[in-house]
C-alpha positions as CSV (number, residue, x, y, z in Angstrom):
1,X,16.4,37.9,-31.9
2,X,17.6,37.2,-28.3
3,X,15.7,33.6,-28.1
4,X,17.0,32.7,-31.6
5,X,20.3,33.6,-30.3
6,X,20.3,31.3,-27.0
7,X,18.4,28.5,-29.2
8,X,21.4,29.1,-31.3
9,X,24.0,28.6,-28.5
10,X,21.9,25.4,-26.8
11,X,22.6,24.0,-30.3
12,X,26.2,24.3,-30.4
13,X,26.1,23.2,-26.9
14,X,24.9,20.4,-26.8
15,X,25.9,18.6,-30.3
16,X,27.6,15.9,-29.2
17,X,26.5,13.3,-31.9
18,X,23.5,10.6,-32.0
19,X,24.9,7.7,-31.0
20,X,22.8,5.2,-29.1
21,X,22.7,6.0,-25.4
22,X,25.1,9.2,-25.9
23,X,22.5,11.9,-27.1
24,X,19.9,13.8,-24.9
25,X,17.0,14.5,-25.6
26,X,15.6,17.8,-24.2
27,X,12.1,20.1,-23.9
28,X,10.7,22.4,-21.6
29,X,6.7,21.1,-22.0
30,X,6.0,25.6,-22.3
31,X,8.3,26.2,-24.9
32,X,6.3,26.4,-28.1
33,X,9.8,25.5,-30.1
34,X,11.0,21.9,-29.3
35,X,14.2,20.4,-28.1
36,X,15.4,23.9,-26.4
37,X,16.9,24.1,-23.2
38,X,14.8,27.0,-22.5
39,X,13.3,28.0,-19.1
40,X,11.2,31.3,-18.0
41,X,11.8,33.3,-15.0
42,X,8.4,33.7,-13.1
43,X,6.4,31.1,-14.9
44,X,5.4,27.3,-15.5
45,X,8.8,25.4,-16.7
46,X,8.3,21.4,-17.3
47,X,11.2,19.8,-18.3
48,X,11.5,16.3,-19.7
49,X,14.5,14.3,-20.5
50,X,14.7,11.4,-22.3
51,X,17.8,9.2,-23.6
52,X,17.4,6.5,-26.2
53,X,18.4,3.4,-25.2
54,X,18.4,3.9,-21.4
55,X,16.0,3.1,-19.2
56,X,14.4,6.4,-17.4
57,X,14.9,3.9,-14.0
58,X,18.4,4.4,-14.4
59,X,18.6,8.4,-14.8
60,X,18.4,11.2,-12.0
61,X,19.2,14.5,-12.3
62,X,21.0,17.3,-10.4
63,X,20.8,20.9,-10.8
64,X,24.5,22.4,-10.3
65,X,23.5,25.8,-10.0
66,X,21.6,27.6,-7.6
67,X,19.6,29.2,-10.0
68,X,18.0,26.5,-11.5
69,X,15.5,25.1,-9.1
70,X,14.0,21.2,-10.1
71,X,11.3,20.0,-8.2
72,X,8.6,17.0,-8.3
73,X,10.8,14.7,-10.5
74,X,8.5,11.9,-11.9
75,X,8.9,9.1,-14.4
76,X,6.8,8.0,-17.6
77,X,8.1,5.2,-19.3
78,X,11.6,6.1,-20.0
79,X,11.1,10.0,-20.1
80,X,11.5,11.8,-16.9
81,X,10.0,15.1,-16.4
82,X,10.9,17.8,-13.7
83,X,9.2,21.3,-13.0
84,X,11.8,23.8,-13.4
85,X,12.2,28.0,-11.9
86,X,14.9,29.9,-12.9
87,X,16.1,32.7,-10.9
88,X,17.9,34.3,-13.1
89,X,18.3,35.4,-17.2
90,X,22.0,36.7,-16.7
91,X,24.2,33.2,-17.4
92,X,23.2,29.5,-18.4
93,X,22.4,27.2,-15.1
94,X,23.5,23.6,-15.6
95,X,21.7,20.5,-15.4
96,X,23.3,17.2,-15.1
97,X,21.7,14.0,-16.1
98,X,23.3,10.9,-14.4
99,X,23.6,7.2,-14.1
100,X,21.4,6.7,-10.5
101,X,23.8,4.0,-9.8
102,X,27.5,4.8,-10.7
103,X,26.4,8.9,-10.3
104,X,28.4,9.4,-13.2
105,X,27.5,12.5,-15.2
106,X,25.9,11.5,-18.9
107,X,25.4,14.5,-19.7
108,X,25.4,18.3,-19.0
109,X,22.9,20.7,-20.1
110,X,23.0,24.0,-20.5
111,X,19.8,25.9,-19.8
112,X,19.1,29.8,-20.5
113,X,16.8,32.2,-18.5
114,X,14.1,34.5,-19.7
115,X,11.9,36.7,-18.8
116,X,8.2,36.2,-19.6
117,X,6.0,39.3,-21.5
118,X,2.8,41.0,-20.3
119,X,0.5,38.8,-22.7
120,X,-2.0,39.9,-25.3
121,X,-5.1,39.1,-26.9
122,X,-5.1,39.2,-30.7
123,X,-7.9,39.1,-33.1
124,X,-7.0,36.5,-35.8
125,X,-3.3,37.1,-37.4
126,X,-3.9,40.8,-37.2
127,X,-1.3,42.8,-36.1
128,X,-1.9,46.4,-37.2
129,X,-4.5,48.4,-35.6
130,X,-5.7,49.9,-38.7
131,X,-7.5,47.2,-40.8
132,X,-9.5,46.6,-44.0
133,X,-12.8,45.4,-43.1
134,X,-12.3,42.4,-45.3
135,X,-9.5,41.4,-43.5
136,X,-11.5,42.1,-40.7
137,X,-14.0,39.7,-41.2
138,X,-11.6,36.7,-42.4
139,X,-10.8,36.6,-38.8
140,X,-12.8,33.6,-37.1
141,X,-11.1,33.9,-32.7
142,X,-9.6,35.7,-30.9
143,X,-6.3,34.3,-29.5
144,X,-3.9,34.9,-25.8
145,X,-0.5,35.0,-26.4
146,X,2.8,36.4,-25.2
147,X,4.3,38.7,-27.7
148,X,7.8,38.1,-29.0
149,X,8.2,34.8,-26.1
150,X,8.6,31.0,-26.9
151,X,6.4,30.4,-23.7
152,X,3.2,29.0,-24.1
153,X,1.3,28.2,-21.4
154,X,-2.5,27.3,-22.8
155,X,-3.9,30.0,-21.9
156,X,-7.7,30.9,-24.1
157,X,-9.6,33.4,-24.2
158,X,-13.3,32.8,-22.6
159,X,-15.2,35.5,-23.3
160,X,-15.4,38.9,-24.0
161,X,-17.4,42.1,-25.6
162,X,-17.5,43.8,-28.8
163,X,-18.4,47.4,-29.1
164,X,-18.8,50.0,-32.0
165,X,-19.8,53.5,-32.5
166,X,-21.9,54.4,-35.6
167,X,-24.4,56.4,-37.9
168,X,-25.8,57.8,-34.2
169,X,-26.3,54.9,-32.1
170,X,-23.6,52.4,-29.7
171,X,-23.4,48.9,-30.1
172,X,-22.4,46.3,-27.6
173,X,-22.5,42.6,-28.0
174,X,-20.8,40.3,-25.4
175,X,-19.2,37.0,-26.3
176,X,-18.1,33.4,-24.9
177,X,-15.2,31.8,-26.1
178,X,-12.3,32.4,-28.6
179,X,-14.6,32.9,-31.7
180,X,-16.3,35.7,-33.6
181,X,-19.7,34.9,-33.7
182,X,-21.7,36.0,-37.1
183,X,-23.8,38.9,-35.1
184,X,-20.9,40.6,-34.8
185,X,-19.6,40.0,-38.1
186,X,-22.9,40.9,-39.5
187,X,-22.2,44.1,-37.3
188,X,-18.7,44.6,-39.2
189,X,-20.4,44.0,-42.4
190,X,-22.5,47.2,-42.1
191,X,-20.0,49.9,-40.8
192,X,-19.0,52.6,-42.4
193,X,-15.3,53.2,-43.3
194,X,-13.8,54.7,-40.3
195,X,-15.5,52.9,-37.2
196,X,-13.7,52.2,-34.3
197,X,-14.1,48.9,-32.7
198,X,-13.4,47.6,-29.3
199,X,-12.8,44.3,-28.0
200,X,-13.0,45.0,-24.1
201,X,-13.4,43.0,-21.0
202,X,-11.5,40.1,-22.4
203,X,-10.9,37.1,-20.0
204,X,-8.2,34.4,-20.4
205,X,-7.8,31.3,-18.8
206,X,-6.5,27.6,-18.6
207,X,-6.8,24.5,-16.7
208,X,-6.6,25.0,-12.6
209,X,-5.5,28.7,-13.1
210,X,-7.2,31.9,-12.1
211,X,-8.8,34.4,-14.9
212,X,-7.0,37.2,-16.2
213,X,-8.3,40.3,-17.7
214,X,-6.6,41.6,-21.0
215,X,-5.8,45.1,-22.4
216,X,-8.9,45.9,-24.8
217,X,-7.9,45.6,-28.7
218,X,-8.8,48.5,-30.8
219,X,-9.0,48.7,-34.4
220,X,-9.9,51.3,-36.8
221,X,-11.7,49.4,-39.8
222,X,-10.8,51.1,-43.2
């Protein structure tokens, strides 16, 4: 509710019309919704701006607030992009975009803090933690995200372990990479009603980051 709200204000904010050269054209590159003016506190922000019909040469940009941070401001073409660090979720920071040569503002933005969750893995689209086994076994990965947050760095899951307890004996079958593979769905297959699963040791990661263990999923399959 609280993202839809800002995303909500940016709107308002920043509808000033589509006129060639007058309009803005915003995205944080981590945002998994579009043309926001969104930016999170403590994690990866890459901002790109781009104005139709003017040349990226002619733009720079100024943050007029202490608590929005740009750095390593590059240009593609006519789209510049910026990395971004908020220090704060309390009020909107300003960024202005401006001719480089009259410094004349085009146009402020307003962008909006927040705060980034403890992220998750989750098998398939499941979110209960009581399941059907047929459900169960419609699930093909197992995906990283941050629960309830529009931020999105591409994290993946790279491996992890399934374990069950059963009819007397304990079952443990590692895996690599976000999928299911059919031994453990064969596994699923033959439980009783009632078995407790475990997806433990699970490992995230992305392009030049470090691993990160995640909190083990449980489900009790119906």
């Amino acid at each position: 509710m609280r993202q839809i709200i800002l995303l909500t204000l940016f709107a308002i904010l920043c509808k000033d019309g589509y006129a060639k050269g007058d309009s803005v054209f915003v995205r944080n590159l981590y945002c998994s919704k579009a043309d926001t003016a969104l930016v999170f506190e403590d994690g990866t922000n890459v901002i790109e701006i781009y104005i139709p019909g003017v040349k990226g040469s002619e733009i720079k940009l100024k943050s007029l607030d202490r608590s929005l941070r740009i750095a390593d401001i590059k240009l593609k073409g006519d789209t510049i992009t910026a990395w971004a660090m908020p220090y704060t979720t309390s009020h909107k920071m300003r960024l202005a975009v401006m001719n480089k040569k009259t410094n004349k503002v085009i146009k402020e933005i307003d962008f909006y803090g927040d705060k980034i969750p403890e992220p998750i893995a989750r098998v398939g689209n499941l979110k209960d933690s009581v399941v059907d086994k047929k459900d169960l076994l419609n699930q093909s990965a197992i995906f990283f995200e941050y629960p309830h947050s529009l931020y999105s760095y591409p994290y993946r899951i790279t491996e992890y372990r399934f374990t069950a307890h059963y009819s007397g004996k304990d079952i443990s079958l590692p895996a690599t990479g976000v999928f299911i593979p059919i031994e453990i769905k064969k596994i699923i297959k033959e439980m009783p009603s009632n078995t407790k699963v475990i997806f433990t040791d699970i490992v995230a990661s992305c392009p030049q980051c470090y691993q990160r263990p995640l909190r083990d999923i449980k489900i009790l399959v119906r």
